[in-house]
Backbone as a ProteinNet text record, in pm:
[ID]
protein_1_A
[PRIMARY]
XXXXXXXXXXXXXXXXXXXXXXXXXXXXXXXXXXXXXXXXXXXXXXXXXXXXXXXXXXXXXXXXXXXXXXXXXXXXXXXXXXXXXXXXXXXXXXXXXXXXXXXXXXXXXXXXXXXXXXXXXXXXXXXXXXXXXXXXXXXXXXXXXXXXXXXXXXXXXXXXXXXXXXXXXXXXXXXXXXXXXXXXXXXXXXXXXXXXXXXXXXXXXXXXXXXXXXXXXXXXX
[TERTIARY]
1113.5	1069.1	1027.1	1117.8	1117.7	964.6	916.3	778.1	675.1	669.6	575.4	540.7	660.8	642.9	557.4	608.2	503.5	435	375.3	205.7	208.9	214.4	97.2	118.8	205.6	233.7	143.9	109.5	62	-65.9	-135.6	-247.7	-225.5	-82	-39.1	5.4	-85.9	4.2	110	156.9	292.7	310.8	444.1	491.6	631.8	635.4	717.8	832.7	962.5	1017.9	1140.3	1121.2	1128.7	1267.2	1391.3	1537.2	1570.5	1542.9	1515.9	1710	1774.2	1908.9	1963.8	2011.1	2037.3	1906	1817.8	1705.8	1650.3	1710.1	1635.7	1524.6	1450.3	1312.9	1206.3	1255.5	1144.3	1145.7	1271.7	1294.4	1272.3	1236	1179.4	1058.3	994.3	850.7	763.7	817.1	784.5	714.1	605.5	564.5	598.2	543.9	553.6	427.3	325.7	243	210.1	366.9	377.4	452.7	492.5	562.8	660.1	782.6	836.3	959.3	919.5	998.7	1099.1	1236.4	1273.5	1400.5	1385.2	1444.7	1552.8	1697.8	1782.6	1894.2	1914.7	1996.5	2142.9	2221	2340.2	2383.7	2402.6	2466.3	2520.2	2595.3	2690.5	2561.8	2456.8	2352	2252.8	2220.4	2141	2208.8	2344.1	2449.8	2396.7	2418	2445.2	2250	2191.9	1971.3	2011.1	2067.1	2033.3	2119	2187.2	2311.1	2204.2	2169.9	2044.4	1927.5	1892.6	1772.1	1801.2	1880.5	1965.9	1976	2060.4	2098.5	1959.7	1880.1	1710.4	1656.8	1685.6	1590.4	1424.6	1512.3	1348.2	1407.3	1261.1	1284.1	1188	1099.1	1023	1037.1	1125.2	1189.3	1289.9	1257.7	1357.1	1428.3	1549.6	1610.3	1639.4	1659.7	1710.4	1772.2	1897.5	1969.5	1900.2	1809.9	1738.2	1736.2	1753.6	1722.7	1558.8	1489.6	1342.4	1292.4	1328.5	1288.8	1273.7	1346.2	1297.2	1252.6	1235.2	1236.4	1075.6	1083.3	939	868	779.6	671.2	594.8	543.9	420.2	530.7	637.4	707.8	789.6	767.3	841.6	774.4	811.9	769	740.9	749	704.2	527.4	487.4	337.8	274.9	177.2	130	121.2	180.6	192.8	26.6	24.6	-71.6	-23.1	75.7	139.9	296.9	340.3	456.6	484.7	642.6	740.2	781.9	821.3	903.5	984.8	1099.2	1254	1356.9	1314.2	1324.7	1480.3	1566.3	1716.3	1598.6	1702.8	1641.6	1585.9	1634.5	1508.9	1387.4	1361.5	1264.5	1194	1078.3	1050.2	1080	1090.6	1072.9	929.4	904.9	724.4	697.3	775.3	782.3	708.9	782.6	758.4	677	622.6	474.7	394.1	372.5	287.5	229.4	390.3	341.9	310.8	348.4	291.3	128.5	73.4	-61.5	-98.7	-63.6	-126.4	-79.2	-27.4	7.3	-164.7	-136.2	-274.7	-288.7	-152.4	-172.2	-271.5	-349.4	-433.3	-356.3	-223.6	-155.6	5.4	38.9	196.2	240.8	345.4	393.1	515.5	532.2	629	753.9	851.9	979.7	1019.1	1044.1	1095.1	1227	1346.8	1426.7	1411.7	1312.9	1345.7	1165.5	1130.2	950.5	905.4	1011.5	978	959.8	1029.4	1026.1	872.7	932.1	759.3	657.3	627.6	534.2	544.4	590.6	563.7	519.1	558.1	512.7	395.8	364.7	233.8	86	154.4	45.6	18.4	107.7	79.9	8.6	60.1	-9.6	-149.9	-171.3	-310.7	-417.1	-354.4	-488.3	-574.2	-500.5	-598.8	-561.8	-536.2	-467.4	-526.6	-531.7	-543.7	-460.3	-389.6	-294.8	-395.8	-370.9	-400.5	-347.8	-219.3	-144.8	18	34.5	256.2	299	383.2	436.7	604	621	793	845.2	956.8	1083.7	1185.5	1262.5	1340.2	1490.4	1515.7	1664	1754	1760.4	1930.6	1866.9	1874.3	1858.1	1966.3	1881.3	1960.7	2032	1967.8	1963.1	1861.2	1875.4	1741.3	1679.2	1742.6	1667.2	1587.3	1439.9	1415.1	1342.6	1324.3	1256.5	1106.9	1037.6	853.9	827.5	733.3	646.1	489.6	481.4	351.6	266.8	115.1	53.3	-15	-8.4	-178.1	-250.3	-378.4	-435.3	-542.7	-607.2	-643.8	-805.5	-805.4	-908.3	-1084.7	-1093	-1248.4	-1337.2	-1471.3	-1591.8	-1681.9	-1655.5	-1735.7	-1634.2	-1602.3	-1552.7	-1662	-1596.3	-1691.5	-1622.7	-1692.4	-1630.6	-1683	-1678.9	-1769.2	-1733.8	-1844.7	-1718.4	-1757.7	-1683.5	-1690.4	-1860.3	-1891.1	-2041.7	-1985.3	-1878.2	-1866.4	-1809.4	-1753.2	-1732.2	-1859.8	-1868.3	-1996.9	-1955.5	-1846.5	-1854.2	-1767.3	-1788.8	-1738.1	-1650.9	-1527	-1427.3	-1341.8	-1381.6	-1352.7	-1298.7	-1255.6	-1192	-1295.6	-1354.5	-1431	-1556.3	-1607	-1753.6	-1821.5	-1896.1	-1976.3	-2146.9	-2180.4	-2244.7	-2282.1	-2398.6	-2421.7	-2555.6	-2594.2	-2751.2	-2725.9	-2882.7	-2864.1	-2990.6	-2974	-3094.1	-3094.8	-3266	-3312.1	-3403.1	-3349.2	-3477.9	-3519	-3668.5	-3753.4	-3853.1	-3872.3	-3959.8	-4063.3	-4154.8	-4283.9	-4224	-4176.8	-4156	-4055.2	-3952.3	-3860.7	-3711.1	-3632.7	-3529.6	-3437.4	-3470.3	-3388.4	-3205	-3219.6	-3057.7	-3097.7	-2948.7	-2906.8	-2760	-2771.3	-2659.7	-2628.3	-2578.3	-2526.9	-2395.7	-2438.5	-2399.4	-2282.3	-2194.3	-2161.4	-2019.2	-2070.8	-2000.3	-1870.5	-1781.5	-1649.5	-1578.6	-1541.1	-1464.6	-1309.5	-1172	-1086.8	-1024.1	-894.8	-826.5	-824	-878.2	-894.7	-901.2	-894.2	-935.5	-1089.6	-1164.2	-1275.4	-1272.4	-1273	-1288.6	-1412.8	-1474.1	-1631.2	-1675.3	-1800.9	-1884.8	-1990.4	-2118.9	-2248.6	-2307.2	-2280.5	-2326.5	-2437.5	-2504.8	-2633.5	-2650.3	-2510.9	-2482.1	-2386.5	-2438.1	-2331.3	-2290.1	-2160.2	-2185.3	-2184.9	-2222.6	-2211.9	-2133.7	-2142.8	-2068.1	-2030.7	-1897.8	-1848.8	-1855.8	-1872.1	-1882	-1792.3	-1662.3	-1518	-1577.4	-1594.5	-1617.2	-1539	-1486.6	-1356.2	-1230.1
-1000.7	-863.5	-806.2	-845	-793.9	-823.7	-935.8	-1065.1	-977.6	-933	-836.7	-729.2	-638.6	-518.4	-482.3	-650.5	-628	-662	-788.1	-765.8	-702	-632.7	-487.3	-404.3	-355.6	-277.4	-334.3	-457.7	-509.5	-425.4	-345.3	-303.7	-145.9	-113.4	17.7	31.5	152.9	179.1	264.2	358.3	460.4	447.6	372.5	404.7	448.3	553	587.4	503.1	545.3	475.1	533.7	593.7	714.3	631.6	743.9	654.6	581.3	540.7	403.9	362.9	408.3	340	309.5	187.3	115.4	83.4	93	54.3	-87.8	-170.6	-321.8	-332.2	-294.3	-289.1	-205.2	-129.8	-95.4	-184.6	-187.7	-313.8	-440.8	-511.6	-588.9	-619.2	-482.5	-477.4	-460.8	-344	-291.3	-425.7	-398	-537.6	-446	-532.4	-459.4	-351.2	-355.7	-240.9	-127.3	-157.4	7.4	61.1	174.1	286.6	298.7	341.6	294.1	454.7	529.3	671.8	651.8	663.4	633.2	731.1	782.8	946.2	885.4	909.6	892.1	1034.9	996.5	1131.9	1128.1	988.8	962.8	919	1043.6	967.8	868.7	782.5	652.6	537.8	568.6	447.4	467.1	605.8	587.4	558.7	569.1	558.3	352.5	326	141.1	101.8	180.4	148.6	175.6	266.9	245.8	134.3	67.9	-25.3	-128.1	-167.6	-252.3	-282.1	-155.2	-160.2	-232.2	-196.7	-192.8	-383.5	-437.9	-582.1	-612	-585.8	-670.9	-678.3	-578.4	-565.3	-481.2	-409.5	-350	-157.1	-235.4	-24	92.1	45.7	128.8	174.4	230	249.1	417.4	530.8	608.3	618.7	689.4	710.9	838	930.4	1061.9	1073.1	1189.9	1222.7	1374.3	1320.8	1441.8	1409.6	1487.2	1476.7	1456.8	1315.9	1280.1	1452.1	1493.9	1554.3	1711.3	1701	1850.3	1828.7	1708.3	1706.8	1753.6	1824.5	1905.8	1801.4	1701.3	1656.9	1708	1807.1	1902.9	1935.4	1989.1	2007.2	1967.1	1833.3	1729	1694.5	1577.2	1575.8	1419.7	1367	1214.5	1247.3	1151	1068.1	1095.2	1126.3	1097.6	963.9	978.6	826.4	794.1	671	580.1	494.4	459.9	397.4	445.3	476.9	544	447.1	387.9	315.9	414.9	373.5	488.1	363.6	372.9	313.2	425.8	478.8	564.9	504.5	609.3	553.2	562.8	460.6	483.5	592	714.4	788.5	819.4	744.1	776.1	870.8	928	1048.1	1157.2	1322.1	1403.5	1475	1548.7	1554.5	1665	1733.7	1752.8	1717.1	1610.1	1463.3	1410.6	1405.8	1316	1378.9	1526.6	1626.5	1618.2	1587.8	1630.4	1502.1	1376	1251.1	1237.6	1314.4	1353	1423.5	1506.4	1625.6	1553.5	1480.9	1420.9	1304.5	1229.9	1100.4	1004.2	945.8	825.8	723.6	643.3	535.7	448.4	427.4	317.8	354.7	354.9	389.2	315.4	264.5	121.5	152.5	118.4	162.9	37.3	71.8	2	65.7	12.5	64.5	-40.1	-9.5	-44.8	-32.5	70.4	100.5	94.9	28.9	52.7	199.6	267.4	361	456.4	474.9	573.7	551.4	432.4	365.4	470.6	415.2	398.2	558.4	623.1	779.8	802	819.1	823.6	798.8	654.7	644.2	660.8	711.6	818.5	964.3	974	1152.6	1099	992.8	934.6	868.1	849	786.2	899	977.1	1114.1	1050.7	1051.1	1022.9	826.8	772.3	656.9	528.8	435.5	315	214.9	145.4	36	-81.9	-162.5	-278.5	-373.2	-360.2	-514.5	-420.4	-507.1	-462.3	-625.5	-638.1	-767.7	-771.7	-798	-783.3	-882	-867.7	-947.1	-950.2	-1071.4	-1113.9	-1158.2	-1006.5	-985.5	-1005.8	-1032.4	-998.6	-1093.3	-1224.9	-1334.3	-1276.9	-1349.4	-1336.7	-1211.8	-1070.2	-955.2	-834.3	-729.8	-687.5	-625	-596.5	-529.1	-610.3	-502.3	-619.8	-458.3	-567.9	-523.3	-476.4	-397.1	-414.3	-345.6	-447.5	-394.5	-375.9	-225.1	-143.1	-127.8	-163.2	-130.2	-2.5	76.7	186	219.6	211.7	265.8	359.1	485.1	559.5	540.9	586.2	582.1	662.1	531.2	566.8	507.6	626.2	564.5	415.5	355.1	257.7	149.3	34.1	-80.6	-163.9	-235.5	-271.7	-447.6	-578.1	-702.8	-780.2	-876.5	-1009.2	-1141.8	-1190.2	-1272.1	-1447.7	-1489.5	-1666.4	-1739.5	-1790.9	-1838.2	-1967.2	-2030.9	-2123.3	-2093.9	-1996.7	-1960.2	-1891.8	-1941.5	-1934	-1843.4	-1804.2	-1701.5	-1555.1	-1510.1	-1387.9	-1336.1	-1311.7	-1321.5	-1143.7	-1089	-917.8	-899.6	-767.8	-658.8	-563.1	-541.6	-430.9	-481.2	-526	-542.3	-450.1	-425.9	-292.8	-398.2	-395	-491.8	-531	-604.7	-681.4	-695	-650.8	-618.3	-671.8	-784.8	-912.6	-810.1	-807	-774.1	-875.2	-870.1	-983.5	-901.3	-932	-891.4	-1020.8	-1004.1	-1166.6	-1101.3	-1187.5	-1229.2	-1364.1	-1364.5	-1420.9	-1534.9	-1492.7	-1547.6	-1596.7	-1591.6	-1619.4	-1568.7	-1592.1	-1531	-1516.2	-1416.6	-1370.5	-1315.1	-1225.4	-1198.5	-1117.7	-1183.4	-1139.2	-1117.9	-1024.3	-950.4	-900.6	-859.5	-798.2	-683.8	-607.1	-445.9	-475.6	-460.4	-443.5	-311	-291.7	-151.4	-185.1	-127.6	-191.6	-76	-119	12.4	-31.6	61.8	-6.5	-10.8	-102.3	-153.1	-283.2	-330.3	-501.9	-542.1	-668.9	-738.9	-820.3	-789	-837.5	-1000.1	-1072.1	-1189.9	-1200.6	-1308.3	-1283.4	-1395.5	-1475.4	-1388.6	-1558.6	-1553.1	-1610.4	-1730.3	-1843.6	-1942.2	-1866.9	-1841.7	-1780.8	-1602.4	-1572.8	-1402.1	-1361.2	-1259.7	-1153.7	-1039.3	-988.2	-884.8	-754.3	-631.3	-578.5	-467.7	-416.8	-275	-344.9	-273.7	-258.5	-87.8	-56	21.1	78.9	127.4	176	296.6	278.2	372.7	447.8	545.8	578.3	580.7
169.2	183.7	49.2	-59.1	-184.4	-242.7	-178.5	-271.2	-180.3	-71	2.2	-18.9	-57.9	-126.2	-282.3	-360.5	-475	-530.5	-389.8	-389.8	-358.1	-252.6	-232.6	-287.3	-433.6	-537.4	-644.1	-651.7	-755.3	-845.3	-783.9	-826.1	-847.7	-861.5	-922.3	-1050.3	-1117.4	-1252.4	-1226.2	-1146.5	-1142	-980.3	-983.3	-893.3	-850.1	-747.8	-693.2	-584.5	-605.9	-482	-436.9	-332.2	-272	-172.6	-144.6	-115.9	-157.6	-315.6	-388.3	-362.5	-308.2	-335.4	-452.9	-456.5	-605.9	-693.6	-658.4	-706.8	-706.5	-611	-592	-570.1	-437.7	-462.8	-589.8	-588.9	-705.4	-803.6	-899.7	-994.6	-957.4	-825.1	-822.1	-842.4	-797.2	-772.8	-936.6	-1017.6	-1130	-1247.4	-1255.4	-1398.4	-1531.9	-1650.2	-1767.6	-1773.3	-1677.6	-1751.7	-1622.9	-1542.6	-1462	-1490.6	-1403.1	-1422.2	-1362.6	-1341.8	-1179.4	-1186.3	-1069.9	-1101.6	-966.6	-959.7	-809.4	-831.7	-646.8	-609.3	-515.1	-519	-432.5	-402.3	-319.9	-316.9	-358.8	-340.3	-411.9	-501.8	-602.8	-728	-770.6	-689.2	-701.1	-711.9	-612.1	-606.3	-692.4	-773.5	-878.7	-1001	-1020.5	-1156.6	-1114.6	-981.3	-978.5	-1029.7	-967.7	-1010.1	-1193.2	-1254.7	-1409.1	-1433.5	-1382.8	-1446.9	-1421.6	-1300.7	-1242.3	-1331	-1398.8	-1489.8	-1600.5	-1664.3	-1805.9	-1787.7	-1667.4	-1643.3	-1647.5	-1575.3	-1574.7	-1694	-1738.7	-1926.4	-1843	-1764.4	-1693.5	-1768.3	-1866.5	-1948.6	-1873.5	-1837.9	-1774	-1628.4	-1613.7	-1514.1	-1505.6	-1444.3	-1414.1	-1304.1	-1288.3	-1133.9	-1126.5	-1102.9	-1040.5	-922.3	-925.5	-793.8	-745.4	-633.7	-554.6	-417.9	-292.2	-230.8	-199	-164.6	-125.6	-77.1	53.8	116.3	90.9	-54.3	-81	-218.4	-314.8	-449.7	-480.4	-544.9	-647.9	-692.3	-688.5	-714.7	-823.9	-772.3	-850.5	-973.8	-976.6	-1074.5	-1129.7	-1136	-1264.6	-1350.5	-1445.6	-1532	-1522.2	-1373.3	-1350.3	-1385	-1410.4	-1401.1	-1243.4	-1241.2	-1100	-1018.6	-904.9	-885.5	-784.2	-791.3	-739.3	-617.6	-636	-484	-475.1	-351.8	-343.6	-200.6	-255.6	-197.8	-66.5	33.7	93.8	174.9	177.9	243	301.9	404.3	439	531.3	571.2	663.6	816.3	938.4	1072.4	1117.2	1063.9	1128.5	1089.9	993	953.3	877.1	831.4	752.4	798.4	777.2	844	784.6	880.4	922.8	775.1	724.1	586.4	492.5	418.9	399.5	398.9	519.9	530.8	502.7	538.8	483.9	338.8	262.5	125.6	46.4	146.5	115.2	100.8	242.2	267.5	136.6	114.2	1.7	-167.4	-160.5	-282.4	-313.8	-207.8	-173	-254.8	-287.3	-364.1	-332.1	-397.4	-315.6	-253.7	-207.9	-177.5	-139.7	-9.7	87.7	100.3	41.9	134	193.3	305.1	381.2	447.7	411.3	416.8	570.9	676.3	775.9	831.8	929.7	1002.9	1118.7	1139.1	1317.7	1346.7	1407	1503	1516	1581.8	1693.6	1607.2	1515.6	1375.7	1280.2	1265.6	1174.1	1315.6	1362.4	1459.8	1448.6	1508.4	1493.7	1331.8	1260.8	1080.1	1065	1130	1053.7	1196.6	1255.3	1373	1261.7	1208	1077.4	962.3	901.6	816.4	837.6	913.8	948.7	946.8	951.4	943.8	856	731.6	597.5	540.9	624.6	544.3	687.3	612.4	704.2	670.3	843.6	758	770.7	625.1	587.8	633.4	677.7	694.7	714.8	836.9	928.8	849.7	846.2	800.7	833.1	971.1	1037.3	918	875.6	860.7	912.1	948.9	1026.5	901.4	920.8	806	876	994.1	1100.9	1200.1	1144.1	1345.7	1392	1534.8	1657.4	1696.1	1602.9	1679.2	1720	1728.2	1794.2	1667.3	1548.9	1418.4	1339.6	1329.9	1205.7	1084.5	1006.4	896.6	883.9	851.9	886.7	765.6	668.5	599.5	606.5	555.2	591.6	463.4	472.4	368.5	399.7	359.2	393.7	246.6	282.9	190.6	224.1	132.2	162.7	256.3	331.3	398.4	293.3	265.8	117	196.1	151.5	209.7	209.1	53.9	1.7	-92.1	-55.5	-88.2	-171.3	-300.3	-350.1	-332.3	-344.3	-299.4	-332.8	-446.7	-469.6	-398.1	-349.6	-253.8	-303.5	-285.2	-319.4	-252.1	-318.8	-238	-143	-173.5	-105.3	42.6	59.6	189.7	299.4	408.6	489.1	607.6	642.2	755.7	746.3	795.5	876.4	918.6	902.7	989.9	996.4	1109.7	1109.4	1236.4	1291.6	1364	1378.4	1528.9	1531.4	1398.9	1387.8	1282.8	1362.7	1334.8	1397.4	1370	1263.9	1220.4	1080.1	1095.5	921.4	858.4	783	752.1	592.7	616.3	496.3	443.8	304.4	252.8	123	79.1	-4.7	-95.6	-249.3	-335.2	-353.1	-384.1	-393.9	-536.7	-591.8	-694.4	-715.8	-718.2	-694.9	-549.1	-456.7	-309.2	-321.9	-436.8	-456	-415.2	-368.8	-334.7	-445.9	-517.9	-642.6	-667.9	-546	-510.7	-359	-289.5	-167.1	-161.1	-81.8	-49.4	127.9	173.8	276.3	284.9	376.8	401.5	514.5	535.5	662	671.6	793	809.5	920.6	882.1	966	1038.3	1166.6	1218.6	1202.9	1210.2	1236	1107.5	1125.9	1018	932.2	1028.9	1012.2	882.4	891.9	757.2	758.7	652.2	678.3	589	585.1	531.6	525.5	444.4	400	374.1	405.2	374.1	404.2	350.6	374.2	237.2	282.9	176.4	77.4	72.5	6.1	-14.6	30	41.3	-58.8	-72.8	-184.6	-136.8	-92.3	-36.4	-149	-164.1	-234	-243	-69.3	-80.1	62.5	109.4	251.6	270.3	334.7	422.1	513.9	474.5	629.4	656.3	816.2	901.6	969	976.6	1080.1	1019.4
[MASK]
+++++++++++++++++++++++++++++++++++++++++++++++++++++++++++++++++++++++++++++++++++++++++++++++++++++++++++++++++++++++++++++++++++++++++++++++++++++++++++++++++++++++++++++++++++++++++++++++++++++++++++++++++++++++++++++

């Protein structure tokens, strides 16, 4: 769970991690050239996240005792974050919360859940402005009915930019809507090609055309 959470942290400079507990995931996740700010509400488990830090040799790293659900954002003195952790208890966020998750708009949510039904309501609020990339269940408790689910979202942006491998020759999408090859030519020459394609959905687009470049993607919706 820990190796899931930070790839898809990987491409953050400040991040947040929100119920951070003792601080295991974040300090797992954190490299040397991020940021890592994490909000718990019990003193005993942020006193055990600095002891945690201190044992890792991880310096870049704060913890604070705040309650998530009411802590001032706008008025601290953290960094703006870019991807924000959330490990939220079974019930999940309260609609609060998600609000000011919304109005905050990191490029990147990753969401730690225990319970579906909770996830699943959350990120029906979150999706206003956010698309998930990728659910990824873990199976922390065989042989009972709980599991683990990690959530990527990222912000729902008009224009994706993507160079893609020439050696790969197809296509592979969710909802493609479609694909428009265009060609600059020089004296009948096929100088550079590229292709457009516009995607509905969440999907993953895999890519792409022996002799194609794509240049821009296109998320629709």
């Amino acid at each position: 769970l820990y190796s899931i959470v930070r790839d898809n942290a990987s491409e953050g400079r400040v991040i947040y991690d929100l119920f951070c507990g003792t601080g295991s995931i974040g300090l797992c996740v954190v490299g040397n050239n991020q940021q890592l700010y994490g909000i718990e509400v019990s003193p005993e488990a942020v006193a055990s996240a600095k002891v945690n830090a201190e044992l890792s040799g991880v310096k870049n790293a704060q913890f604070v005792v705040k309650q998530v659900e009411r802590f001032d954002f706008a008025g601290s003195k953290f960094e703006r974050a870019d991807t924000i952790i959330v490990d939220p208890p079974r019930k999940g966020m309260d609609i609060a919360l998600v609000g000011r998750l919304l109005k905050m708009a990191p490029e990147r949510i990753i969401y730690v859940s225990c319970d579906p039904a909770t996830l699943a309501r959350d990120l029906k609020m979150l999706c206003d402005k956010y698309r998930v990339e990728s659910v990824t269940p873990v199976d922390l408790f065989p042989n009972s009915e709980h599991v683990e689910t990690v959530v990527l979202l990222t912000q729902k942006s008009t224009t994706h930019y993507m160079k893609l491998n020439s050696e790969l020759n197809r296509i592979v999408g969710t909802d493609v809507a479609g694909v428009r090859l265009q060609e600059r030519r020089k004296n009948n020459e096929v100088e550079e090609s590229s292709a457009v394609a516009a995607v509905r959905g969440g999907g993953m687009l895999l890519v792409c055309a022996r002799s194609f470049e794509i240049r821009t993607i296109e998320r629709v919706g």
